[in-house]
PAMIBA-994057 format. One line per 2 residues: their letters; for each residue x, y, z negated of C-alpha. Coordinates in Angstrom, 1 decimal. Last residue first. Layout:
a = X:Y:Z ~ ...
END
This chain:
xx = 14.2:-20.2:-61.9 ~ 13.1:-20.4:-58.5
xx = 16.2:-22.3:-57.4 ~ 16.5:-24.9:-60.4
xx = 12.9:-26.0:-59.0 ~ 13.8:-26.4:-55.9
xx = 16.8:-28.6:-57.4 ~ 14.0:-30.3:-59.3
xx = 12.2:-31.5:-56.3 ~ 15.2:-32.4:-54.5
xx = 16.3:-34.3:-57.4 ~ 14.4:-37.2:-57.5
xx = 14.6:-38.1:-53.5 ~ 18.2:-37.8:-53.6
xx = 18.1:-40.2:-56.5 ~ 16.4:-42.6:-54.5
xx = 18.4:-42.3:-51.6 ~ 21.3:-43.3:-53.3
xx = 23.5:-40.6:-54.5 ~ 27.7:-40.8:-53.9
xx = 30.1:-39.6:-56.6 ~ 28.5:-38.0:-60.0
xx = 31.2:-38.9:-62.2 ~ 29.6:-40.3:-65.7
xx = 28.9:-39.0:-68.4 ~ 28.0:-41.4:-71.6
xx = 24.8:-42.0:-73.1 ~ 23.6:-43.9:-76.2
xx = 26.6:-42.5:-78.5 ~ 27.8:-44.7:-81.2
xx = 27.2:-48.0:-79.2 ~ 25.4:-50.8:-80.6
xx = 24.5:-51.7:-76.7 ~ 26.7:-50.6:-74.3
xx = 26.2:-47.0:-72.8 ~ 23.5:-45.8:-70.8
xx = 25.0:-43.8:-67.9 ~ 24.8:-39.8:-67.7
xx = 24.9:-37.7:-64.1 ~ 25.7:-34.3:-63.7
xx = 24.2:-31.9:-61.2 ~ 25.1:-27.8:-62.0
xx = 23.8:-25.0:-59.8 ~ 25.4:-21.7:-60.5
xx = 24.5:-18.3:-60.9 ~ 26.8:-15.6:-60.3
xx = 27.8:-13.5:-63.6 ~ 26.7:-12.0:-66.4
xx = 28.9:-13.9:-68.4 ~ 28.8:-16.9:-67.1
xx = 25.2:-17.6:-65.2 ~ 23.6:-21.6:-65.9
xx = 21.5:-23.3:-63.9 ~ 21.1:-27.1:-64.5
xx = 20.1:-30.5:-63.0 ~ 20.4:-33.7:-64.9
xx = 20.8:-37.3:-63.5 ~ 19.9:-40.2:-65.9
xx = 21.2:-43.6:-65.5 ~ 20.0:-47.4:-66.7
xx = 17.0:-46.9:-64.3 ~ 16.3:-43.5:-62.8
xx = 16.0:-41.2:-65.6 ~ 15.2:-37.5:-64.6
xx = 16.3:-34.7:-65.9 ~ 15.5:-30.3:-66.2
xx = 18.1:-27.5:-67.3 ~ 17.1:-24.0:-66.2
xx = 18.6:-20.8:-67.2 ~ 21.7:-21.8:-69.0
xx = 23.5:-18.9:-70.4 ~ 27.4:-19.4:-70.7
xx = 28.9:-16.2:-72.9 ~ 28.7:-18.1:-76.0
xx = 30.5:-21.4:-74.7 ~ 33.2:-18.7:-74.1
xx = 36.2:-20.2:-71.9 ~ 39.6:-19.1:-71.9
xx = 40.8:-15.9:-70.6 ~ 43.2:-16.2:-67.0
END
């Protein structure tokens, strides 16, 4: 199996929303030609004085009100 080309990764959409001290981002992205795929990540803010205001965090269980965030935005990701 080839390693991973960060040149051959296109994103097609890529939209967030912030929901308190966390941000949930939706993307789209297509590998090399290839079947597109639907990407949800989440980011936390980080501690404060830290380098890096953000930091990933495992997506896990949504509440409601994210659910309700990213629907729209998923629909979105899907039309794109």
């Amino acid at each position: 199996m080839g390693s991973f080309d960060k040149a051959l990764d296109k994103e097609l959409f890529k939209e967030t929303v912030e929901i308190g001290d966390q941000k949930l981002t939706v993307g789209k992205y297509s590998y090399n030609e290839g079947v597109k795929k639907v990407q949800i990540s989440r980011q936390r803010k980080s501690e404060e004085g830290s380098e890096y205001p953000w930091k990933f965090a495992k997506l896990g269980r949504m509440t409601i009100e994210e659910v309700e965030a990213v629907i729209p935005i998923l629909d979105k990701a899907l039309h794109a």
